[in-house]
N, CA, C and O atoms as CSV, one atom per row, in Angstrom:
chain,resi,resn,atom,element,x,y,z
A,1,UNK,N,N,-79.938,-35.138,36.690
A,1,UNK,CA,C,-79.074,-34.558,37.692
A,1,UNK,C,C,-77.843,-35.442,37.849
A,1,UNK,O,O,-78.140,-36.591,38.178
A,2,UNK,N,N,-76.491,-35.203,37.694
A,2,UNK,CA,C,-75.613,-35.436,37.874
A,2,UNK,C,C,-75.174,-35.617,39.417
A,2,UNK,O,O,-75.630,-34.754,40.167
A,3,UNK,N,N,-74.330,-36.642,40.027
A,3,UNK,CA,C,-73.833,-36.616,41.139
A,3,UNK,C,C,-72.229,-36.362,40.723
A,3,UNK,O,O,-71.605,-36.771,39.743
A,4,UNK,N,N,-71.792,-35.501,41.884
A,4,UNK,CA,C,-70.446,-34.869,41.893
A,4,UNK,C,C,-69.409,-35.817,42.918
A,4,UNK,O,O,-69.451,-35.858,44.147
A,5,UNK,N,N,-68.667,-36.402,42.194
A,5,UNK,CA,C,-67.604,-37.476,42.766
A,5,UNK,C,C,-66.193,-36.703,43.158
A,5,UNK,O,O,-65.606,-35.676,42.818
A,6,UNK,N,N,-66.020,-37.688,43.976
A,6,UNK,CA,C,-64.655,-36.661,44.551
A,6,UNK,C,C,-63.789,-37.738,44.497
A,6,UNK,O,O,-64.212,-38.892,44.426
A,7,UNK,N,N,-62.371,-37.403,44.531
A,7,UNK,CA,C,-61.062,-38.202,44.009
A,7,UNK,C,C,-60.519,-38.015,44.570
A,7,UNK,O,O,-60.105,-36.881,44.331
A,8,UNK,N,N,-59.874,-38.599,45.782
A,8,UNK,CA,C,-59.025,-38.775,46.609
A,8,UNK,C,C,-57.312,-39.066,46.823
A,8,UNK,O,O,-56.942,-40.075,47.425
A,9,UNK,N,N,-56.680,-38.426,46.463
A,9,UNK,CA,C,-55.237,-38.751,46.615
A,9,UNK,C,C,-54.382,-39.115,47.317
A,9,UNK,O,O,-54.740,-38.524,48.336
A,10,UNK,N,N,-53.362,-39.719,47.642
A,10,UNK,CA,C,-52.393,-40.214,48.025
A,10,UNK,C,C,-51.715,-38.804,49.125
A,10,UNK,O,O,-51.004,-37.971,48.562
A,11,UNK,N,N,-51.859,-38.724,49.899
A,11,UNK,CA,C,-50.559,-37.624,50.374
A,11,UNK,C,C,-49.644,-38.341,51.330
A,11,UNK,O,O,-49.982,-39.382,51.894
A,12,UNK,N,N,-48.222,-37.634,51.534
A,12,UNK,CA,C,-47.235,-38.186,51.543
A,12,UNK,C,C,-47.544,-37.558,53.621
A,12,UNK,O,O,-48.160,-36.576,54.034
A,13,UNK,N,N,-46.923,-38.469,54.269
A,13,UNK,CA,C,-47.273,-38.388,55.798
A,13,UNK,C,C,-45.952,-38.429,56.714
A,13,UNK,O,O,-45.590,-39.513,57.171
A,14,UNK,N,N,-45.280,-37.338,56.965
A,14,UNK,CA,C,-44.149,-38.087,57.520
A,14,UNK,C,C,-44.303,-37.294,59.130
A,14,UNK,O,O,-44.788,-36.175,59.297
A,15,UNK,N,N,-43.735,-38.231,60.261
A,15,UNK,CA,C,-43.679,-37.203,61.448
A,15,UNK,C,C,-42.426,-37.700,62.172
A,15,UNK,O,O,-42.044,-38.826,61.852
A,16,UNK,N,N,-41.819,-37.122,62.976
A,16,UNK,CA,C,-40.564,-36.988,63.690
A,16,UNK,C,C,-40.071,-36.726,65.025
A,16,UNK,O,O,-39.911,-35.569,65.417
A,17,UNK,N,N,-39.912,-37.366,65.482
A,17,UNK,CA,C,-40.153,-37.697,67.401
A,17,UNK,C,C,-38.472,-37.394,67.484
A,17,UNK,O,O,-37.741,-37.487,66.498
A,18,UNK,N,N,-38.094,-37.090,68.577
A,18,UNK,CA,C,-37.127,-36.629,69.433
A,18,UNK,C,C,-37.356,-37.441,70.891
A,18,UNK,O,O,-38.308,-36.975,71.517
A,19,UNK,N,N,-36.889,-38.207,71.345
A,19,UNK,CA,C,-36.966,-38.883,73.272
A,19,UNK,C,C,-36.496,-40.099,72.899
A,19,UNK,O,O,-36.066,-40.732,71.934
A,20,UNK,N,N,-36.891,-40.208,74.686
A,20,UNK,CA,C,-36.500,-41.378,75.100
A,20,UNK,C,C,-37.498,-42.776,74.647
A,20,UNK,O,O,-38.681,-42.561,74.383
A,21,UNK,N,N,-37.033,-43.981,74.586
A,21,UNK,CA,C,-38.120,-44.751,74.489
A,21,UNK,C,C,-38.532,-46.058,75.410
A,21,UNK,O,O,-38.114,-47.215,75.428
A,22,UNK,N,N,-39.552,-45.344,76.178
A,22,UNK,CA,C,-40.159,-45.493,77.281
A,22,UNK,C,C,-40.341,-47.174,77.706
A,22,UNK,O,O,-39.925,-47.738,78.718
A,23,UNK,N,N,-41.282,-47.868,76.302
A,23,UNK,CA,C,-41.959,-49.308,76.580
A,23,UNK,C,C,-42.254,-49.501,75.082
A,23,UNK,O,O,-42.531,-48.652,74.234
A,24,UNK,N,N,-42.151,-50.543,74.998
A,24,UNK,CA,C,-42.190,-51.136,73.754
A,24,UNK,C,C,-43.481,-52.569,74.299
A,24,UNK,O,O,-43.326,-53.326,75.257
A,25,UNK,N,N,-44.704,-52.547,73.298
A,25,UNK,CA,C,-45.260,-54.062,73.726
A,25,UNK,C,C,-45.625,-53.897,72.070
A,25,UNK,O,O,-45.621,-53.097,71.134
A,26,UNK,N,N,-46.045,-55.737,72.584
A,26,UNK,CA,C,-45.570,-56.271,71.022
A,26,UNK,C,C,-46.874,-57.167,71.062
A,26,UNK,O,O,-47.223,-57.192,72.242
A,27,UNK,N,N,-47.741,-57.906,70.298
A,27,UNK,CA,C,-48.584,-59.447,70.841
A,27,UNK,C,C,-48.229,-59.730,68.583
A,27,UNK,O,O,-47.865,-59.081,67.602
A,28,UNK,N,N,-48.578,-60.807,68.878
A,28,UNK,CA,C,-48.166,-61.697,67.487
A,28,UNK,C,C,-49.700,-62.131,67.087
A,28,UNK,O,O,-50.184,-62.671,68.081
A,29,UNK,N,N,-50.490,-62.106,66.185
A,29,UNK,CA,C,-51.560,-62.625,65.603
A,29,UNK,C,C,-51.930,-63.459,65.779
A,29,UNK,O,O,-51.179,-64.434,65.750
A,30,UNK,N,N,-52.977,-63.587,66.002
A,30,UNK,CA,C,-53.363,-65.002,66.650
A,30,UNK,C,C,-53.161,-66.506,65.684
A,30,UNK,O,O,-52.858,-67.613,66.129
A,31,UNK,N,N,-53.492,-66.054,63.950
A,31,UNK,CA,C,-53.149,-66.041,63.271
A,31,UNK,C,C,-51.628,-66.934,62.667
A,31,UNK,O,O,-51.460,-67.790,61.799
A,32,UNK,N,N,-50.803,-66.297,63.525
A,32,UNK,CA,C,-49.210,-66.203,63.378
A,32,UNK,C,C,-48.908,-65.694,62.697
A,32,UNK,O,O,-47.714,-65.407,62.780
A,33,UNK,N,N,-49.494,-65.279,61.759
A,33,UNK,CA,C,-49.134,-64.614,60.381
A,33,UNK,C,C,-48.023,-62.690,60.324
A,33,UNK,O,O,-47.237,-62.331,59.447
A,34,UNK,N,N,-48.430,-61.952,61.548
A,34,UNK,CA,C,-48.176,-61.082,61.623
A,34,UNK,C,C,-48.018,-60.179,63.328
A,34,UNK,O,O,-47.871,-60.764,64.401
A,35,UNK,N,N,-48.060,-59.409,63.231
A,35,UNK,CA,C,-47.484,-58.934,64.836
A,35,UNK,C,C,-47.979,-57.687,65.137
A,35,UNK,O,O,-47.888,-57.166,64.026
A,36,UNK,N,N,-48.598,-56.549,66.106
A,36,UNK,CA,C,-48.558,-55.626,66.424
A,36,UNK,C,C,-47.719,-55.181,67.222
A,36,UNK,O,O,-47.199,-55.946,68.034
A,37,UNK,N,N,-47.360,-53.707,67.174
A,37,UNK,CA,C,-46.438,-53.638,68.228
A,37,UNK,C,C,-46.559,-51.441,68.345
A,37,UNK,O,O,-47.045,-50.696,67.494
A,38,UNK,N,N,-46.002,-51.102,69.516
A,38,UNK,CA,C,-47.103,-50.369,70.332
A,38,UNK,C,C,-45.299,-49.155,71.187
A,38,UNK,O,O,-44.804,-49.444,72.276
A,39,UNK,N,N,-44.831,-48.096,70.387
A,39,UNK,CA,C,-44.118,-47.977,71.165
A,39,UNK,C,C,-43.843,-46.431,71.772
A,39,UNK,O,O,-43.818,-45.427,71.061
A,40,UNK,N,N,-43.653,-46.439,73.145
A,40,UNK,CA,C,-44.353,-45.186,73.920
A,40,UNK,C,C,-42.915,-44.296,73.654
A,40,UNK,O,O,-41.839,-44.881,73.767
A,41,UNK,N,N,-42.958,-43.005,73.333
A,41,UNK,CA,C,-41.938,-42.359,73.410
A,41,UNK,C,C,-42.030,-41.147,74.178
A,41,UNK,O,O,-43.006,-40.416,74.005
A,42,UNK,N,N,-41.218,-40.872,74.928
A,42,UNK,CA,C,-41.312,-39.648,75.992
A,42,UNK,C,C,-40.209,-38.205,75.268
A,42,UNK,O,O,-38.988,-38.057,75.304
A,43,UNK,N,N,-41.148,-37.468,74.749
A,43,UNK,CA,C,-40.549,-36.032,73.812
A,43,UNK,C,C,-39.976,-35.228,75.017
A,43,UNK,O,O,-38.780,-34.941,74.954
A,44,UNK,N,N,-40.801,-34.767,76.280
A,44,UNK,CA,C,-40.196,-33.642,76.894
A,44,UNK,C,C,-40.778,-34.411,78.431
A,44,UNK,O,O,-41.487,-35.409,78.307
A,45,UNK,N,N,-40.554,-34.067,79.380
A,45,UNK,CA,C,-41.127,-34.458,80.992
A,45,UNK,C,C,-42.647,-34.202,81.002
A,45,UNK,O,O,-43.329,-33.177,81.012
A,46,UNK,N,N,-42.893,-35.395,80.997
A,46,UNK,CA,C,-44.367,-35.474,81.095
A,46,UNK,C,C,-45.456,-35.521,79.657
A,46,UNK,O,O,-46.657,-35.261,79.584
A,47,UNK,N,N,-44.612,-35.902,78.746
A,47,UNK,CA,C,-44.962,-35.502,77.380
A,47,UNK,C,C,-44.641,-36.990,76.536
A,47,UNK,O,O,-43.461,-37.291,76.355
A,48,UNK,N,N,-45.663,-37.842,76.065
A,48,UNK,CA,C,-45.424,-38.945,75.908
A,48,UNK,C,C,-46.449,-39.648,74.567
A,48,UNK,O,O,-47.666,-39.807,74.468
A,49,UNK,N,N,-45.295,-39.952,73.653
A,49,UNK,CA,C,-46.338,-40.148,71.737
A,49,UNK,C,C,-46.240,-41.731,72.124
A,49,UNK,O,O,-45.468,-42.340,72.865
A,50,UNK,N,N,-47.282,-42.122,71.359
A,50,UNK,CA,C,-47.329,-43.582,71.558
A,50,UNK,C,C,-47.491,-43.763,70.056
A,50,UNK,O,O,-48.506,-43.378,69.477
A,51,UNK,N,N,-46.365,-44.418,69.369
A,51,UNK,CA,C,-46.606,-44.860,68.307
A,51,UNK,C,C,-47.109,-46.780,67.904
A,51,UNK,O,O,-46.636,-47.843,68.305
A,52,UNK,N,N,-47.900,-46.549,67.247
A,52,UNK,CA,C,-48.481,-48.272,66.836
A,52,UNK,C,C,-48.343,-48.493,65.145
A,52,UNK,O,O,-48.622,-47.615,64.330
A,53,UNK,N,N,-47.848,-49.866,64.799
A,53,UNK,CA,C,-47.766,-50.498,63.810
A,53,UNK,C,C,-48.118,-52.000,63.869
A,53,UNK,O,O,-48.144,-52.742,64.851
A,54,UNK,N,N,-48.438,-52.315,62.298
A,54,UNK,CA,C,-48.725,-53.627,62.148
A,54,UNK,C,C,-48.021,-54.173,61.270
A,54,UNK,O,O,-47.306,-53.266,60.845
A,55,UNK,N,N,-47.719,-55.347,60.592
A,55,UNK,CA,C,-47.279,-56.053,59.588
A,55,UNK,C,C,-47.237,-57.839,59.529
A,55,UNK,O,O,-47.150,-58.587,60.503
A,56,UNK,N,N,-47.308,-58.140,58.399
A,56,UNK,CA,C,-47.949,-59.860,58.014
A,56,UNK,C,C,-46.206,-60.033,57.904
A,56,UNK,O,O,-45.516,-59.233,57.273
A,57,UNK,N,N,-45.768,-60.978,58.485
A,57,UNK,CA,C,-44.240,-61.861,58.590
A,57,UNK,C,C,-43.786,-61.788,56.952
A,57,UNK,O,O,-42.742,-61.194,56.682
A,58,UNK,N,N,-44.554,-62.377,55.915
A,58,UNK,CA,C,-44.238,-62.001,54.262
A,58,UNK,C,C,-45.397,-61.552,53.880
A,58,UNK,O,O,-46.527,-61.424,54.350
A,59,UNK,N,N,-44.639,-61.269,52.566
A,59,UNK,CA,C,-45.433,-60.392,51.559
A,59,UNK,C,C,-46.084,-61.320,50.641
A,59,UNK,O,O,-45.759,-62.507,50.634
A,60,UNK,N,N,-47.005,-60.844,49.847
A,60,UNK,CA,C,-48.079,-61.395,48.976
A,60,UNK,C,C,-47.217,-62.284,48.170
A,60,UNK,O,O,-47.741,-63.338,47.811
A,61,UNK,N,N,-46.101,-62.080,47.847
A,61,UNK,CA,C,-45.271,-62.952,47.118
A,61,UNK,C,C,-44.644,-64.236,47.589
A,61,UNK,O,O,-44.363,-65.246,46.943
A,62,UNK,N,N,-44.445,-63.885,49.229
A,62,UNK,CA,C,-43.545,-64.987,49.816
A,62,UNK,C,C,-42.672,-64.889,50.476
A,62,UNK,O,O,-42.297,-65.712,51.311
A,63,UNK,N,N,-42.087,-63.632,50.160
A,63,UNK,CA,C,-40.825,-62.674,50.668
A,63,UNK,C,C,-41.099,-62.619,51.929
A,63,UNK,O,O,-42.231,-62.735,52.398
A,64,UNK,N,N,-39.795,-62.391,52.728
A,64,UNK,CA,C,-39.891,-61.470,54.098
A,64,UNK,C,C,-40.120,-60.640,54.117
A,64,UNK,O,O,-39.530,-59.841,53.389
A,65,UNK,N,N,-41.128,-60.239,54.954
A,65,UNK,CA,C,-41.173,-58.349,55.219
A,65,UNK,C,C,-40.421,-58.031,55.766
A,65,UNK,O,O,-40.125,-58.628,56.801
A,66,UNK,N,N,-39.629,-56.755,55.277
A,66,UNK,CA,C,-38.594,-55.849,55.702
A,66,UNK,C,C,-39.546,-54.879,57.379
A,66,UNK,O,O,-39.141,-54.503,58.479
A,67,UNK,N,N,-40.861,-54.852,56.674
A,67,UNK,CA,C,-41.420,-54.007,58.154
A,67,UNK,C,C,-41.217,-54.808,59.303
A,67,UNK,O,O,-40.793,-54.388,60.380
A,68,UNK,N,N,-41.553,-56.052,59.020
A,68,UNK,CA,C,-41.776,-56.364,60.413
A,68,UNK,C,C,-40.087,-57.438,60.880
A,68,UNK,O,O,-39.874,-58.023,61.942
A,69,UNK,N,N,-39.543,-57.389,60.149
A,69,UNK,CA,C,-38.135,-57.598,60.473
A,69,UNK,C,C,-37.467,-56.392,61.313
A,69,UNK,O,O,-36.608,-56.573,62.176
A,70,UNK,N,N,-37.988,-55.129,60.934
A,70,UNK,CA,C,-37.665,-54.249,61.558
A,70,UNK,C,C,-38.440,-53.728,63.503
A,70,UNK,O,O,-38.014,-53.019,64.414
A,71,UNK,N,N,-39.575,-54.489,63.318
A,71,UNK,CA,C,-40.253,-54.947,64.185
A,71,UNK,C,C,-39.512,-55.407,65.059
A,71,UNK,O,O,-39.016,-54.742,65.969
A,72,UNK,N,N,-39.343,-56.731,64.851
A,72,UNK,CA,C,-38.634,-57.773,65.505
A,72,UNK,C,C,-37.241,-56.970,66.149
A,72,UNK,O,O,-37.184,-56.799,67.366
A,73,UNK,N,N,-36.081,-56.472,65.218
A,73,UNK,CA,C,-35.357,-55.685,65.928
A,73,UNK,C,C,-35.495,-54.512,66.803
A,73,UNK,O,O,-34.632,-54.106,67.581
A,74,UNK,N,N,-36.519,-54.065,66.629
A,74,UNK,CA,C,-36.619,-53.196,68.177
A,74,UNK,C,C,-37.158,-53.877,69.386
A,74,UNK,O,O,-36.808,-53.551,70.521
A,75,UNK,N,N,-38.116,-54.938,69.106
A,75,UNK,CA,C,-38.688,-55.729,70.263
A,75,UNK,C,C,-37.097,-56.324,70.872
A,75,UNK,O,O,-36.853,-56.329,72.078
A,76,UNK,N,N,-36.073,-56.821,69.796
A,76,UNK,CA,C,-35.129,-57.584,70.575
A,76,UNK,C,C,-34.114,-57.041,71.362
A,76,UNK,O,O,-33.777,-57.351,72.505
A,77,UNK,N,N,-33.480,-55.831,70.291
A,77,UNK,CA,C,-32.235,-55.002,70.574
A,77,UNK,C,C,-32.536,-53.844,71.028
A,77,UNK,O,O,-31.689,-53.324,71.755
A,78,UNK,N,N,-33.425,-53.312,70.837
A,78,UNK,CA,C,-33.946,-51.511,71.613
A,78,UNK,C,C,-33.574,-51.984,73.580
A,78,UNK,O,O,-33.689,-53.015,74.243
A,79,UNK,N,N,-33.110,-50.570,73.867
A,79,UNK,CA,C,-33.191,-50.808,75.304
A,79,UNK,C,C,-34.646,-49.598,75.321
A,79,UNK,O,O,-34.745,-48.560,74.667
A,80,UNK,N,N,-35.930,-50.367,76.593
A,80,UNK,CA,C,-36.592,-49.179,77.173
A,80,UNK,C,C,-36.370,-49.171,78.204
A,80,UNK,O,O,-35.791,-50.055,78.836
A,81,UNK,N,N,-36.983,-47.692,78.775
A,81,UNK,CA,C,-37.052,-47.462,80.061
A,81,UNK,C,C,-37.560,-48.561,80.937
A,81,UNK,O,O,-37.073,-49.006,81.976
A,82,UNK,N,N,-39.004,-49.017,80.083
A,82,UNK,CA,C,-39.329,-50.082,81.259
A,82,UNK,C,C,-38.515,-51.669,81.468
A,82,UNK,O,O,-38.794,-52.667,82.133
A,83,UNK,N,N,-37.546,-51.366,80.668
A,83,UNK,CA,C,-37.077,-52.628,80.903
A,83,UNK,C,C,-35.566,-52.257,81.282
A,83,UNK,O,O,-34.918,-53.230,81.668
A,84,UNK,N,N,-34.815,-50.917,81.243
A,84,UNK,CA,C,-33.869,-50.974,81.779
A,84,UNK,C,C,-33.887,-49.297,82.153
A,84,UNK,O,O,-34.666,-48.493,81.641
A,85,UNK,N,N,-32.884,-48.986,83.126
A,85,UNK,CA,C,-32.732,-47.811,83.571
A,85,UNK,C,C,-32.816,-46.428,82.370
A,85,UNK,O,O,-32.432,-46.490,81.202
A,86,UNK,N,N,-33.345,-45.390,82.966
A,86,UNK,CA,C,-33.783,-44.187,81.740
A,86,UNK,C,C,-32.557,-44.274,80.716
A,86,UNK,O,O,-32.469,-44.668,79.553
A,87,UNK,N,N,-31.701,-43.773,81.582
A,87,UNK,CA,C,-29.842,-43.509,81.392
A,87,UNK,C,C,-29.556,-44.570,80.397
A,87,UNK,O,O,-29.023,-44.388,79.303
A,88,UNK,N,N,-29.830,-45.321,80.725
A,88,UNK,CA,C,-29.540,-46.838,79.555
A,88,UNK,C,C,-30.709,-46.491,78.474
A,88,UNK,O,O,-30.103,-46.612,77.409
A,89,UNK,N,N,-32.038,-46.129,78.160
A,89,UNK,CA,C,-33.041,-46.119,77.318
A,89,UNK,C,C,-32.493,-45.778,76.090
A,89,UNK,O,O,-31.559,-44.979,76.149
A,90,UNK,N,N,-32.944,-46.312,74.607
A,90,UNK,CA,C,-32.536,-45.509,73.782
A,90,UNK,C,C,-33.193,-44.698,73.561
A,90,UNK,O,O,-34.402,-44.772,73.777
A,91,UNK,N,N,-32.462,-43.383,72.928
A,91,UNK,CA,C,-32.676,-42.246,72.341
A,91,UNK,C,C,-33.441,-42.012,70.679
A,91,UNK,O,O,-32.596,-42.423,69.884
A,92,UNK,N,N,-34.241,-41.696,70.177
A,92,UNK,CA,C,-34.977,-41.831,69.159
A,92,UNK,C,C,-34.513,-39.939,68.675
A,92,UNK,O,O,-34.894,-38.944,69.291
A,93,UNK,N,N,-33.761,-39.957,67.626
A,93,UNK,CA,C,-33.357,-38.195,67.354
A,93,UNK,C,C,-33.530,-38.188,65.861
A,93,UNK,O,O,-33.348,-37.150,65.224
């Protein structure tokens, strides 16, 4: 009797938010090595995606990671709601 294996592919994942952005939290690895970070976006009144990511500071090679450089610039330069008025929040389109 034969067992029947299954093969799993790659599919491509993309999704696309529209709002304001609400709160941004961040904590760094205990590690140091890398960072989570956690950011709430408000689509319509009362309607609120919470997106989360991770990434290691470099890559297997040595390099900087471009992800979490990109990290770092929203923790620094993003305005949120919870940290400054809605009106001031940035816009994610």
């Amino acid at each position: 009797m034969s067992e029947k294996q299954t093969v799993l592919r790659e599919a491509e994942n993309k999704v696309f938010l529209e709002g304001f952005l609400l709160e941004v939290r961040h904590n760094e690895w205990k590690s140091g090595e890398g960072l989570n970070i956690d950011l709430d976006i408000e689509t319509a009144p009362n309607e609120v995606h919470t997106i989360t990511g991770m990434s290691k500071y470099k890559k297997e090679d040595g390099s900087d990671n471009g992800i979490a450089k990109g990290y770092k610039t929203i923790i620094n330069d993003y305005k949120s709601a919870a940290t400054h008025d809605k009106e001031e929040a940035d816009k994610f389109e």
